[in-house]
mmCIF entry with sequence, helices, sheets and N, C-alpha, C, O atoms, coordinates in Angstrom:
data_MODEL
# 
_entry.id   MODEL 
# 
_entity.id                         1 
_entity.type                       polymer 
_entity.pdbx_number_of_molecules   1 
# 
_entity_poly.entity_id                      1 
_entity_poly.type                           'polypeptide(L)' 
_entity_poly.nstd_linkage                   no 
_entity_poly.nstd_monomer                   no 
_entity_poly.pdbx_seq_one_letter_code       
;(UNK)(UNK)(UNK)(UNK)(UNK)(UNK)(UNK)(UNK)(UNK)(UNK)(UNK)(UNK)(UNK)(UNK)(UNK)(UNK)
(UNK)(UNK)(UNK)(UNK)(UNK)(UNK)(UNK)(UNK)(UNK)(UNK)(UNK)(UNK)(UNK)(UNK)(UNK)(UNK)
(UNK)(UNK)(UNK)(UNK)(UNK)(UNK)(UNK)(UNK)(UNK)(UNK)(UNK)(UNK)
;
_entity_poly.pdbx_seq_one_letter_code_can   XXXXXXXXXXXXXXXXXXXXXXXXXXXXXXXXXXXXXXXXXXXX 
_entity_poly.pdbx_strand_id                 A 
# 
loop_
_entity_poly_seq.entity_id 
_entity_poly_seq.num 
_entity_poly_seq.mon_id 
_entity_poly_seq.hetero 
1 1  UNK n 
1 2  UNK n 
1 3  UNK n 
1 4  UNK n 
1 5  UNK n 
1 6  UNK n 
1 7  UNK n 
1 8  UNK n 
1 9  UNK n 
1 10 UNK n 
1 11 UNK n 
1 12 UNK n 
1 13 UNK n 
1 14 UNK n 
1 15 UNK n 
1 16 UNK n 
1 17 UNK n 
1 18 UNK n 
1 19 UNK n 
1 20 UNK n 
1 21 UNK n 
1 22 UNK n 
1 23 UNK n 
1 24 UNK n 
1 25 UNK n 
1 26 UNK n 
1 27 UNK n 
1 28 UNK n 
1 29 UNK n 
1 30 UNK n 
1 31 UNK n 
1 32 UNK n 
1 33 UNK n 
1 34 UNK n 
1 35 UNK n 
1 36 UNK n 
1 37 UNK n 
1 38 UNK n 
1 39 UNK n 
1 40 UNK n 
1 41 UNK n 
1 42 UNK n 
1 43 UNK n 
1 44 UNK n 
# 
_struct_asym.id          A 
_struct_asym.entity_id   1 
# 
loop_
_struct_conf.conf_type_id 
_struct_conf.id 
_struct_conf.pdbx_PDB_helix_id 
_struct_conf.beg_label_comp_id 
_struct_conf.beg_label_asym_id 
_struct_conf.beg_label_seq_id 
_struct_conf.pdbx_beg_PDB_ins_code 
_struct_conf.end_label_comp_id 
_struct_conf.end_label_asym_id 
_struct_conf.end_label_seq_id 
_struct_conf.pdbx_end_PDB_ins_code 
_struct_conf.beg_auth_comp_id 
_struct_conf.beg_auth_asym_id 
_struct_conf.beg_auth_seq_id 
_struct_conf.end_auth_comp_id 
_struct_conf.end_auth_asym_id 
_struct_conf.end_auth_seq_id 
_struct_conf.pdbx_PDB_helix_class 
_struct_conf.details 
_struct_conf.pdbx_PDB_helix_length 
HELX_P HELX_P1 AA1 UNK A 6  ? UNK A 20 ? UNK A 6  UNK A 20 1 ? 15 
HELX_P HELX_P2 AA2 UNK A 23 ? UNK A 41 ? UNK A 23 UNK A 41 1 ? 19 
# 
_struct_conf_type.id          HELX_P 
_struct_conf_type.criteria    ? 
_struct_conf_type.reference   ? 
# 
loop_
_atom_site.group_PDB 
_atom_site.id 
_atom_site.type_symbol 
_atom_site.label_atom_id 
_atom_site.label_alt_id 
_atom_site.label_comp_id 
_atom_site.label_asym_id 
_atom_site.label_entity_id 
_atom_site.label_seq_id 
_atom_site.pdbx_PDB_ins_code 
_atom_site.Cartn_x 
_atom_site.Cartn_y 
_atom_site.Cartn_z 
_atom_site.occupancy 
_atom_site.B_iso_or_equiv 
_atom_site.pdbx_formal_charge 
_atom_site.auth_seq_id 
_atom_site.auth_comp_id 
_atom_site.auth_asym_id 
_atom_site.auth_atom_id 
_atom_site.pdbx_PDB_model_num 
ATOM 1   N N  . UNK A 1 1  ? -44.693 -101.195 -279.172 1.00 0.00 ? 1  UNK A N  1 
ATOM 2   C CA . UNK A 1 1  ? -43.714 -100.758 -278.177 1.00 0.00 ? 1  UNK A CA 1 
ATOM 3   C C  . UNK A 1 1  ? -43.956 -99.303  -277.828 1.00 0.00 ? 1  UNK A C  1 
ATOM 4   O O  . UNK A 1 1  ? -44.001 -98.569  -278.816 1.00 0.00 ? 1  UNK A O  1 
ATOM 5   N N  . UNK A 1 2  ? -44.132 -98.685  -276.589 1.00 0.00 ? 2  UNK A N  1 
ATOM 6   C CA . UNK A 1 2  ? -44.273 -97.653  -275.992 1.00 0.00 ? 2  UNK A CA 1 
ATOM 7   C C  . UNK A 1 2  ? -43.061 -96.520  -276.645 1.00 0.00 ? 2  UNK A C  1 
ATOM 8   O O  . UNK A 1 2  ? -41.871 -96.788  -276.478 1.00 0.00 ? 2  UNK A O  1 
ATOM 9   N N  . UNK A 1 3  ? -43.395 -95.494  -277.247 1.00 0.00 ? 3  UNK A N  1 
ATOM 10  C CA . UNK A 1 3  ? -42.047 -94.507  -277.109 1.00 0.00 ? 3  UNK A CA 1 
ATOM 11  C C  . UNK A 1 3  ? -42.032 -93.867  -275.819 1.00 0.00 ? 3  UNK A C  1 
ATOM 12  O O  . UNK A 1 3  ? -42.865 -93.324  -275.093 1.00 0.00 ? 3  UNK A O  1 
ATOM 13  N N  . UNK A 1 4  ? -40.192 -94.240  -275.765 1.00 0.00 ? 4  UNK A N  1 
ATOM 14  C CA . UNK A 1 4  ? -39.667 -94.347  -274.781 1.00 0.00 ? 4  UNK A CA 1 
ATOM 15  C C  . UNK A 1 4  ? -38.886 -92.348  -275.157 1.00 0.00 ? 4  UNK A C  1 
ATOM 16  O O  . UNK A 1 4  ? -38.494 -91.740  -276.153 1.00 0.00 ? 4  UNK A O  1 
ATOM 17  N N  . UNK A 1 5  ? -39.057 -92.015  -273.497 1.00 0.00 ? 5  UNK A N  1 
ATOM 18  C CA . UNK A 1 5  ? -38.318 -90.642  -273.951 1.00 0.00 ? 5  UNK A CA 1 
ATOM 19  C C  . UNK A 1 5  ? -36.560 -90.458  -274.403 1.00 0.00 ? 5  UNK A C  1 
ATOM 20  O O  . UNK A 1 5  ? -35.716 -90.998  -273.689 1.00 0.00 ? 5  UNK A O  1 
ATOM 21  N N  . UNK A 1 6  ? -36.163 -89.691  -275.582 1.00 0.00 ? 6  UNK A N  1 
ATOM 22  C CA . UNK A 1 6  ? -35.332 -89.930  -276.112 1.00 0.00 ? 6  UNK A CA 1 
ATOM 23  C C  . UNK A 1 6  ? -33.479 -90.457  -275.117 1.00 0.00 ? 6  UNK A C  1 
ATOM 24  O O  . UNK A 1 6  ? -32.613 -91.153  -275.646 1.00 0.00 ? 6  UNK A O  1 
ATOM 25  N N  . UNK A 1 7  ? -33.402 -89.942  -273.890 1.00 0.00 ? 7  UNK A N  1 
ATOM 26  C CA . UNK A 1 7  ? -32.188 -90.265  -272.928 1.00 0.00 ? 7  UNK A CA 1 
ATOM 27  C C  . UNK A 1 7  ? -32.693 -92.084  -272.328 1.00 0.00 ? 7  UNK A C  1 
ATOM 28  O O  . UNK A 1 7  ? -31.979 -93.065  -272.122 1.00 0.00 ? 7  UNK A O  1 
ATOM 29  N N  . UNK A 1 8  ? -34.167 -91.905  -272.207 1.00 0.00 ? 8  UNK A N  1 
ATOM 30  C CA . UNK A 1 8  ? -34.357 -93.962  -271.779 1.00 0.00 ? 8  UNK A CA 1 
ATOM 31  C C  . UNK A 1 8  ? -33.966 -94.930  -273.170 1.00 0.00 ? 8  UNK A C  1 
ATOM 32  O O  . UNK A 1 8  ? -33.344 -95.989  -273.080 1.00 0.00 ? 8  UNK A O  1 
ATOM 33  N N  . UNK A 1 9  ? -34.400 -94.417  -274.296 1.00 0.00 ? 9  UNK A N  1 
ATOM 34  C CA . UNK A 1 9  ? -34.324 -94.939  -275.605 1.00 0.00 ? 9  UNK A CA 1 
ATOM 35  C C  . UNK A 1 9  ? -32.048 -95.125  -275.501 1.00 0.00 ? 9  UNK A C  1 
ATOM 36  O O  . UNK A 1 9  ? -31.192 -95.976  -275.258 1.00 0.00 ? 9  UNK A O  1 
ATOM 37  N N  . UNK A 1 10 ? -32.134 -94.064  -275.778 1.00 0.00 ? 10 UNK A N  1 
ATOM 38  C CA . UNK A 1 10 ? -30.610 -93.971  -275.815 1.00 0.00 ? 10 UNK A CA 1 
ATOM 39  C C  . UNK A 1 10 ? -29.930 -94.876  -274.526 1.00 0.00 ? 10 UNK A C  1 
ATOM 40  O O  . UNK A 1 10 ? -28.780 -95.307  -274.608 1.00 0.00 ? 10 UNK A O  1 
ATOM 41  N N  . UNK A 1 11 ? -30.558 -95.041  -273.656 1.00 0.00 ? 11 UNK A N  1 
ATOM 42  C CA . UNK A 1 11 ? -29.942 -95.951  -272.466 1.00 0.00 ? 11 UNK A CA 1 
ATOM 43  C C  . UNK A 1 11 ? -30.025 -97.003  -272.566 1.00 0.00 ? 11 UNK A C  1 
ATOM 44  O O  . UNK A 1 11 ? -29.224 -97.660  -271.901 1.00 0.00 ? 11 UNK A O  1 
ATOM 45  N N  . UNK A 1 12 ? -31.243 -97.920  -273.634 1.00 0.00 ? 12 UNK A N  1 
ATOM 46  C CA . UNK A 1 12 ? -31.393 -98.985  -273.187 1.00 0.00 ? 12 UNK A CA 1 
ATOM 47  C C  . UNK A 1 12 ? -30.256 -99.310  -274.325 1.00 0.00 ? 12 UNK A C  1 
ATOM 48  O O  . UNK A 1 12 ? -29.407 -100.165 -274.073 1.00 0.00 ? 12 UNK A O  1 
ATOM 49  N N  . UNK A 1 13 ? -30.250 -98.568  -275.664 1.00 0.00 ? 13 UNK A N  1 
ATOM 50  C CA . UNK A 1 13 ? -29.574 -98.766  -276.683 1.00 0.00 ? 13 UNK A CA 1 
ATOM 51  C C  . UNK A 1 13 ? -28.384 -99.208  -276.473 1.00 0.00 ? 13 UNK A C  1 
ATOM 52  O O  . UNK A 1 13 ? -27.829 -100.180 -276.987 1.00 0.00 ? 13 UNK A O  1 
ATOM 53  N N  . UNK A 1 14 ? -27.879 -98.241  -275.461 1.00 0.00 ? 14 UNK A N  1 
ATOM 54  C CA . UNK A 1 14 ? -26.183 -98.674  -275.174 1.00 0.00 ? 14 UNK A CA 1 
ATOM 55  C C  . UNK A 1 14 ? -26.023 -99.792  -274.111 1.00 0.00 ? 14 UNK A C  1 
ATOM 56  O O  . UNK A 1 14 ? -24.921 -100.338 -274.062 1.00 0.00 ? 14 UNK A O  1 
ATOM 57  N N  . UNK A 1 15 ? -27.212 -100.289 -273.058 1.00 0.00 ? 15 UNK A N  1 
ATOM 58  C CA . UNK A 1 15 ? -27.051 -101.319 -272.502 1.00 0.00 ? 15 UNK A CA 1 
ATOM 59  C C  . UNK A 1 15 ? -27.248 -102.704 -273.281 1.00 0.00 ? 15 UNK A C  1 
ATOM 60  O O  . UNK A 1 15 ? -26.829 -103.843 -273.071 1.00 0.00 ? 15 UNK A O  1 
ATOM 61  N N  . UNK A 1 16 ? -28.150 -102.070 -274.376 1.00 0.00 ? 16 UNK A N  1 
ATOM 62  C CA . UNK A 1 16 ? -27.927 -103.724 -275.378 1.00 0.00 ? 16 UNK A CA 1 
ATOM 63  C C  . UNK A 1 16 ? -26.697 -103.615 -276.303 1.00 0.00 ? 16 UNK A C  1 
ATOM 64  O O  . UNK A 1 16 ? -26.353 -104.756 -276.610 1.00 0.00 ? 16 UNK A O  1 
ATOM 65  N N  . UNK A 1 17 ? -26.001 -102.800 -276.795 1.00 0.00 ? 17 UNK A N  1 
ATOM 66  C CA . UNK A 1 17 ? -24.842 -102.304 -277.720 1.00 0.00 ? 17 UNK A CA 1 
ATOM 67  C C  . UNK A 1 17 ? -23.537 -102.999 -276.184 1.00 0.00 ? 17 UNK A C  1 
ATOM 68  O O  . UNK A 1 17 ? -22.797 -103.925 -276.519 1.00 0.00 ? 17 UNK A O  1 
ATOM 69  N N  . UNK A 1 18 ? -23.456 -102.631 -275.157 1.00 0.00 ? 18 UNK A N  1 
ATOM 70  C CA . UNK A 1 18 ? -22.903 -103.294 -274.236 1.00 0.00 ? 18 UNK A CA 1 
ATOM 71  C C  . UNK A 1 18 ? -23.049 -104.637 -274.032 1.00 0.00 ? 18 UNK A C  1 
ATOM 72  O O  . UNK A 1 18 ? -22.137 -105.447 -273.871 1.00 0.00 ? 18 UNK A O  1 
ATOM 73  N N  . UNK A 1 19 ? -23.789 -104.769 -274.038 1.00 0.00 ? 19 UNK A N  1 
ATOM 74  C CA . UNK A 1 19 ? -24.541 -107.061 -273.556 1.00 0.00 ? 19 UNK A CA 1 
ATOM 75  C C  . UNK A 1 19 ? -23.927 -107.058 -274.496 1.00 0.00 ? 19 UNK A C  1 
ATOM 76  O O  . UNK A 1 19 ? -22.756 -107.241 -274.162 1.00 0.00 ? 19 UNK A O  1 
ATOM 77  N N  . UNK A 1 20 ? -24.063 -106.895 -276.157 1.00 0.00 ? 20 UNK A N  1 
ATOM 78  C CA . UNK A 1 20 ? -23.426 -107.215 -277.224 1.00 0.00 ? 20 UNK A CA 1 
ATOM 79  C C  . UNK A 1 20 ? -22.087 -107.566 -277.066 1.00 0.00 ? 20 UNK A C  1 
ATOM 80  O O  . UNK A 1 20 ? -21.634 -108.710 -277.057 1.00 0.00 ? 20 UNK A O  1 
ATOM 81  N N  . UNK A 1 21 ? -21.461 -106.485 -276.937 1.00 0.00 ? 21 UNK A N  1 
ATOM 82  C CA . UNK A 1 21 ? -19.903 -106.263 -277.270 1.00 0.00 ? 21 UNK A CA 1 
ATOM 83  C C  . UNK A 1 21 ? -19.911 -107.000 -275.757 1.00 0.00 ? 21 UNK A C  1 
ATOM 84  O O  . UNK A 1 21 ? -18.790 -106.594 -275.449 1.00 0.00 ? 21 UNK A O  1 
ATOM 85  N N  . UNK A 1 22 ? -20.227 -107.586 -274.873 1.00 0.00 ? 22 UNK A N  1 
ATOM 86  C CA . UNK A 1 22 ? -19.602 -108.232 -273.823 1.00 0.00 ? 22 UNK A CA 1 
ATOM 87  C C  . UNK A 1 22 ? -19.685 -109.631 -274.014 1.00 0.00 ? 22 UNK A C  1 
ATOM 88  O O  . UNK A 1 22 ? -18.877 -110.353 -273.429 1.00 0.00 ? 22 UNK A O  1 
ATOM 89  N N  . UNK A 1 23 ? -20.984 -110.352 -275.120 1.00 0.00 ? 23 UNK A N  1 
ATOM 90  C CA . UNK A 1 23 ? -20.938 -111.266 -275.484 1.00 0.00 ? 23 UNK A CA 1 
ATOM 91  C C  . UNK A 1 23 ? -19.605 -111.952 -276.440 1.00 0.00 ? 23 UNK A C  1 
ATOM 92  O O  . UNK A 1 23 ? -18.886 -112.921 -276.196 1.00 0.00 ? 23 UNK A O  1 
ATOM 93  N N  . UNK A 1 24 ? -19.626 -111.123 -277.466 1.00 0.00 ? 24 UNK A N  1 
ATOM 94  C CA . UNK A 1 24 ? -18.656 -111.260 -278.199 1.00 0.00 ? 24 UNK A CA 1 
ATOM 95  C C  . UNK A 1 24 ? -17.413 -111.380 -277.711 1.00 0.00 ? 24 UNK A C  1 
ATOM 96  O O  . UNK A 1 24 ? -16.615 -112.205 -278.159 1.00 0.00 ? 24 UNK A O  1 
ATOM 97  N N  . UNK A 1 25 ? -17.096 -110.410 -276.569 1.00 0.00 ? 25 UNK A N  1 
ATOM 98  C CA . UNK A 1 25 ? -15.627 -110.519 -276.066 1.00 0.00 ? 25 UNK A CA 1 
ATOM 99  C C  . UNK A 1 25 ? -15.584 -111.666 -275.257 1.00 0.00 ? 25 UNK A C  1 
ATOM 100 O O  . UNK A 1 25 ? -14.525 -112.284 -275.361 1.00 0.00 ? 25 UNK A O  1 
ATOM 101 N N  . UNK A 1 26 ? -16.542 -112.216 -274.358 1.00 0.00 ? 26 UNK A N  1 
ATOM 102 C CA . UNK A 1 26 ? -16.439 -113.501 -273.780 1.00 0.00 ? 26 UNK A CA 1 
ATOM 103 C C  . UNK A 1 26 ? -16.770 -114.643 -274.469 1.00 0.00 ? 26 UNK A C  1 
ATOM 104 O O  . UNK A 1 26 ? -16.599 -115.605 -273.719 1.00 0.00 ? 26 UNK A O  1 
ATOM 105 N N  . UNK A 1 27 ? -17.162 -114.977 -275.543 1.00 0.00 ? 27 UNK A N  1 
ATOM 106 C CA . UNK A 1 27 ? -17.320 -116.056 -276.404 1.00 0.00 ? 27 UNK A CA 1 
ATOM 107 C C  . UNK A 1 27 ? -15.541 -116.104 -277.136 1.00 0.00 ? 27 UNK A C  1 
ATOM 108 O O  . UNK A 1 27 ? -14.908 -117.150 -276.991 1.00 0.00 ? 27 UNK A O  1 
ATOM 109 N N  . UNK A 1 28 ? -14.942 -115.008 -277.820 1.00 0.00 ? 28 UNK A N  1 
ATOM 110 C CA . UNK A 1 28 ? -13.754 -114.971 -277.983 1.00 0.00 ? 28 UNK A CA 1 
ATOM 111 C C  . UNK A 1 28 ? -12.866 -115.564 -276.772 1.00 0.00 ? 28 UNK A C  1 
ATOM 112 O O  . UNK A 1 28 ? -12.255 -116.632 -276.723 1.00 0.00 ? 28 UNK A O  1 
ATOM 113 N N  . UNK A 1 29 ? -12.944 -114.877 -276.128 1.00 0.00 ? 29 UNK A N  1 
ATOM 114 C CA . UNK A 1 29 ? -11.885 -115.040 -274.434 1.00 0.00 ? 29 UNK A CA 1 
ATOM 115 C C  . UNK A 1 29 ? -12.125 -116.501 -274.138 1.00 0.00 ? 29 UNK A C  1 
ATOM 116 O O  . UNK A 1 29 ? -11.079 -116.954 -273.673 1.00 0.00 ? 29 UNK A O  1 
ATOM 117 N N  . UNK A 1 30 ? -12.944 -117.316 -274.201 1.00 0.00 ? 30 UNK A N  1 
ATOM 118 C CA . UNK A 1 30 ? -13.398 -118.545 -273.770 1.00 0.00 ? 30 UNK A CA 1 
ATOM 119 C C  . UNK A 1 30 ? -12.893 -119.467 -275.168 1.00 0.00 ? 30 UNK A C  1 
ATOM 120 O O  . UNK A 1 30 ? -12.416 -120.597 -275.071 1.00 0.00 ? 30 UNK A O  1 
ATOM 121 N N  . UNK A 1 31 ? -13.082 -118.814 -276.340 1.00 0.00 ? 31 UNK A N  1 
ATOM 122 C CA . UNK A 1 31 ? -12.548 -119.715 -277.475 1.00 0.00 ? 31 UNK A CA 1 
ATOM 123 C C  . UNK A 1 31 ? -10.763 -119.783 -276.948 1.00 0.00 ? 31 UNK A C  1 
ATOM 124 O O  . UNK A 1 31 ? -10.183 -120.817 -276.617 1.00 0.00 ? 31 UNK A O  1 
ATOM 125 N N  . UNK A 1 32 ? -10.182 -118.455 -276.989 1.00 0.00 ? 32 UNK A N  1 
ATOM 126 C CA . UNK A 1 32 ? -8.435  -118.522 -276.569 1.00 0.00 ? 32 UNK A CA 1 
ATOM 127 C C  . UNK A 1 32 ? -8.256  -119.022 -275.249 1.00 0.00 ? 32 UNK A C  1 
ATOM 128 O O  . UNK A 1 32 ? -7.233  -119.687 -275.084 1.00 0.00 ? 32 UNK A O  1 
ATOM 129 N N  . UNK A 1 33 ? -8.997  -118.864 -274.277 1.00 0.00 ? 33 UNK A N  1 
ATOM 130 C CA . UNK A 1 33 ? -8.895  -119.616 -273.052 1.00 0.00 ? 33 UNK A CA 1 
ATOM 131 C C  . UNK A 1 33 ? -8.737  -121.243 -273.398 1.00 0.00 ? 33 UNK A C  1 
ATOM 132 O O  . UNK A 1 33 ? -7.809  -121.929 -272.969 1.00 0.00 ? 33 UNK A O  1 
ATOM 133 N N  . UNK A 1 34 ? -9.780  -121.717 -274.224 1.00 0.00 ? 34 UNK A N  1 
ATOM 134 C CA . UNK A 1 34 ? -9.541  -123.010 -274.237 1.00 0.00 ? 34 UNK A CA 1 
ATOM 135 C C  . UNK A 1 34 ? -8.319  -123.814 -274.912 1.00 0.00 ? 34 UNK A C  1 
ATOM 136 O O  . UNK A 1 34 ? -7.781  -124.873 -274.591 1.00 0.00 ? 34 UNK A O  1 
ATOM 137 N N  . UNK A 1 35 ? -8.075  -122.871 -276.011 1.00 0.00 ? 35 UNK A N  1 
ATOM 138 C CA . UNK A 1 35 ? -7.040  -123.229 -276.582 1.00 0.00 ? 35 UNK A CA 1 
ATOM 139 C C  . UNK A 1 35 ? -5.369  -123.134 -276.111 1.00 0.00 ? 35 UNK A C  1 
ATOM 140 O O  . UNK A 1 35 ? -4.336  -123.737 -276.402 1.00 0.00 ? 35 UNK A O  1 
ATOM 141 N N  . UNK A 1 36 ? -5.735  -122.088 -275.275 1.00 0.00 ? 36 UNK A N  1 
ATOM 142 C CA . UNK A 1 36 ? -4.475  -121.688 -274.242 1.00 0.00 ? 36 UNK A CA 1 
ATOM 143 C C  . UNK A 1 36 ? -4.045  -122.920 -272.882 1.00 0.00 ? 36 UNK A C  1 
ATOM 144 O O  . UNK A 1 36 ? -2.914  -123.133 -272.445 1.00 0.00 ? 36 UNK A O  1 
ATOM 145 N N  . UNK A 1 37 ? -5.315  -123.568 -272.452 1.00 0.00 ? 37 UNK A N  1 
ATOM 146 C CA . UNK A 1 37 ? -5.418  -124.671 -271.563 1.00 0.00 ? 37 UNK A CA 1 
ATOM 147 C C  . UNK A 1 37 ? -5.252  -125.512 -272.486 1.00 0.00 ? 37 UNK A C  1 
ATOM 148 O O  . UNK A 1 37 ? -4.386  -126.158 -271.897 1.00 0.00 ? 37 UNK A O  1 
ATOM 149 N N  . UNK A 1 38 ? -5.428  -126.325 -273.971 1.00 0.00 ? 38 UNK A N  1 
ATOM 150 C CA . UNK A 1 38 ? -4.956  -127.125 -274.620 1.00 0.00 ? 38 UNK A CA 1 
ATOM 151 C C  . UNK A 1 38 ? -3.463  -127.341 -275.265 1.00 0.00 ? 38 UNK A C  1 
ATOM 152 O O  . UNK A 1 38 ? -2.843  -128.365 -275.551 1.00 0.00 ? 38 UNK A O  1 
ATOM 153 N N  . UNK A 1 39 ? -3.165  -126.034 -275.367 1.00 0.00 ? 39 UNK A N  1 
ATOM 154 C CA . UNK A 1 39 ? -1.337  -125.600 -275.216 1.00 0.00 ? 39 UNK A CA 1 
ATOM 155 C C  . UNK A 1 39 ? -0.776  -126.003 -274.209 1.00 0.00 ? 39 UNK A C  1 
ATOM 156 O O  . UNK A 1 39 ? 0.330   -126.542 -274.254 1.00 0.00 ? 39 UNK A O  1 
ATOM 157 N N  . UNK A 1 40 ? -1.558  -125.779 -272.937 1.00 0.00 ? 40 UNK A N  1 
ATOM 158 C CA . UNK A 1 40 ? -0.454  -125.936 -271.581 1.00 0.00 ? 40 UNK A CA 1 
ATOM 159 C C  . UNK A 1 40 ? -0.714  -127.320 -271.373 1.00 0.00 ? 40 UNK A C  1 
ATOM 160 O O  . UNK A 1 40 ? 0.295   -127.738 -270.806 1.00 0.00 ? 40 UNK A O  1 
ATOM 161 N N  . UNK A 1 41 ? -1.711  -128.485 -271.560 1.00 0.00 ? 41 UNK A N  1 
ATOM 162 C CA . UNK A 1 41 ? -1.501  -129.549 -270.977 1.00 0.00 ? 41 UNK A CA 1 
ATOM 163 C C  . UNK A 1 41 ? -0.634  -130.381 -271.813 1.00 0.00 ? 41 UNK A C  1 
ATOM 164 O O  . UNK A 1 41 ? 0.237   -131.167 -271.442 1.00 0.00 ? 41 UNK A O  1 
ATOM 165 N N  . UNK A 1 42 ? -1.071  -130.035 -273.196 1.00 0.00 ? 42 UNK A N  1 
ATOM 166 C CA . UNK A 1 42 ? -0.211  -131.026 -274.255 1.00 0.00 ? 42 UNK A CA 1 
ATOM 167 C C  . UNK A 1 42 ? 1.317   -130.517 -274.247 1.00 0.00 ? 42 UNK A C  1 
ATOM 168 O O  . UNK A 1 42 ? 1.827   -131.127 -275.187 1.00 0.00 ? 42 UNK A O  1 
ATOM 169 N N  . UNK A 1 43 ? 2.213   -129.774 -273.706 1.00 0.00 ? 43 UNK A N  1 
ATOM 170 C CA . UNK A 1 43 ? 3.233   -129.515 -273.328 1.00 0.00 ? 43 UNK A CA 1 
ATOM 171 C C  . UNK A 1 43 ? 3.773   -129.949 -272.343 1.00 0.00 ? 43 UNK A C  1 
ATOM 172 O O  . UNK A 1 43 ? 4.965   -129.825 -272.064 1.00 0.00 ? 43 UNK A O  1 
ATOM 173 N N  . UNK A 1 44 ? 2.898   -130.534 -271.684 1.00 0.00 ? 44 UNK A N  1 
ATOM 174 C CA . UNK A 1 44 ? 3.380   -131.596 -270.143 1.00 0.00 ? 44 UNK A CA 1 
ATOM 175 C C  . UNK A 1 44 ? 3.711   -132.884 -270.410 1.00 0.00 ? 44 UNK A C  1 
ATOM 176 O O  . UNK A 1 44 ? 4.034   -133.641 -269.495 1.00 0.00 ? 44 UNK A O  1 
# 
């Protein structure tokens, strides 16, 4: 892997530290989403 100068290194870092933490929050959100749509129909 090429060294990357230290502000590109640090950029890509926080765009994968971001994808991360956006994965996680939408795999969560989609787990309570579903369960939130399984609350509302079985209440009908």
């Amino acid at each position: 892997m090429a060294a990357l100068p230290p502000d590109e290194a640090d950029f890509s870092k926080k765009i994968r530290r971001n994808a991360l933490e956006n994965l996680k929050v939408f795999r969560i959100r989609r787990r309570n989403g579903r369960l939130a749509m399984m609350r509302a129909t079985s209440h009908n």
